[in-house]
C-alpha positions in Angstrom: -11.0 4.5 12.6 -8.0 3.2 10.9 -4.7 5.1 10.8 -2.3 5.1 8.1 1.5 5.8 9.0 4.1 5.9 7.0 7.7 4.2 7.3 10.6 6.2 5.4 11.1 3.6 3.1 7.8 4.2 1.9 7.7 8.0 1.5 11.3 7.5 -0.4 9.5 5.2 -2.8 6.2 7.1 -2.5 8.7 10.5 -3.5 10.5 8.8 -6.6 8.0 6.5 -7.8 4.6 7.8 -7.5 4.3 11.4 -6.8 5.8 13.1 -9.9 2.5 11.3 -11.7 -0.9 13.0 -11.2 -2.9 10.4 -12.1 -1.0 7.8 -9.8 -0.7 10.1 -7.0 -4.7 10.1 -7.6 -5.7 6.8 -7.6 -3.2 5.7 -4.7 -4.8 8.3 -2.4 -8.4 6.7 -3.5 -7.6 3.1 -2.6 -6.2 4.5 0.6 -9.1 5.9 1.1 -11.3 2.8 0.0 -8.6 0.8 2.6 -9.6 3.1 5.3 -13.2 2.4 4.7 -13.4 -1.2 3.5 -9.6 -3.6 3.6 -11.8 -6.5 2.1 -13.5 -4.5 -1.3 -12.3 -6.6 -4.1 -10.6 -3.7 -6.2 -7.7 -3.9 -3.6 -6.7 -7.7 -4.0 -5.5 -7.6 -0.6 -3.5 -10.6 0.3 -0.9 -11.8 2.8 2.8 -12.1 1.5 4.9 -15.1 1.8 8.1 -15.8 1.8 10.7 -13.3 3.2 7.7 -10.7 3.1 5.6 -13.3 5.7 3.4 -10.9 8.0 3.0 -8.8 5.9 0.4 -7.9 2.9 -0.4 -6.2 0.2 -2.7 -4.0 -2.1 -3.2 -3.0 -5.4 -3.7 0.3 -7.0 -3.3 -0.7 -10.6 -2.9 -3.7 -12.1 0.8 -3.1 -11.1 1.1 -1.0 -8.7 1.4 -2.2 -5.0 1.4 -1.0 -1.4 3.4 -3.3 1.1 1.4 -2.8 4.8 1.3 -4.5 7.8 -0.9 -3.8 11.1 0.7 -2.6 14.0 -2.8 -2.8 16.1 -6.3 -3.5 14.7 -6.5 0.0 14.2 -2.5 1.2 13.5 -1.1 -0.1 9.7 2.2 0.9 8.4 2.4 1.3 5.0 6.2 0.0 4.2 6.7 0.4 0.2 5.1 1.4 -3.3 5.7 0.5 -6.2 5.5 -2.0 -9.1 5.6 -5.7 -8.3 9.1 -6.5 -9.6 10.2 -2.8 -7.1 8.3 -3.7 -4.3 8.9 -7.7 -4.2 
């Protein structure tokens, strides 16, 4: 099974960005969910990052809404930021 942790960076943008809105709270922790149980479904246009962002990827959870990750192990992955694409990139 896959586990999730969480850098700081993430929870501060998780805590300024995300949780004050119910519905986006909502549909982040479903695609969590859905990247626990399938990283390749093609509602998450998962990708890898270039650039300065190289080894690492990303997710969506709306059309502009991102998650930053990267694995740790083949079962460890670090969630790193949230946000839209012009906060997280």
């Amino acid at each position: 099974m896959l586990t999730v942790k969480f850098t700081r960076n993430f929870l501060k943008s998780y805590g300024n960005r995300i949780k004050q809105n119910k519905k986006l709270k909502f549909q982040l922790e479903k695609r969590i969910e859905l990247f626990k149980l399938d990283r390749n479904n093609s509602l998450l246009k998962d990708h890898d990052l270039v650039g300065r962002e190289q080894g690492q990827r990303s997710f969506s959870i709306t059309g502009d809404i991102r998650v930053i990750y990267f694995f740790e192990t083949d079962d460890i992955v670090w969630f790193v930021d949230v946000g839209s694409h012009n906060q997280v990139y």
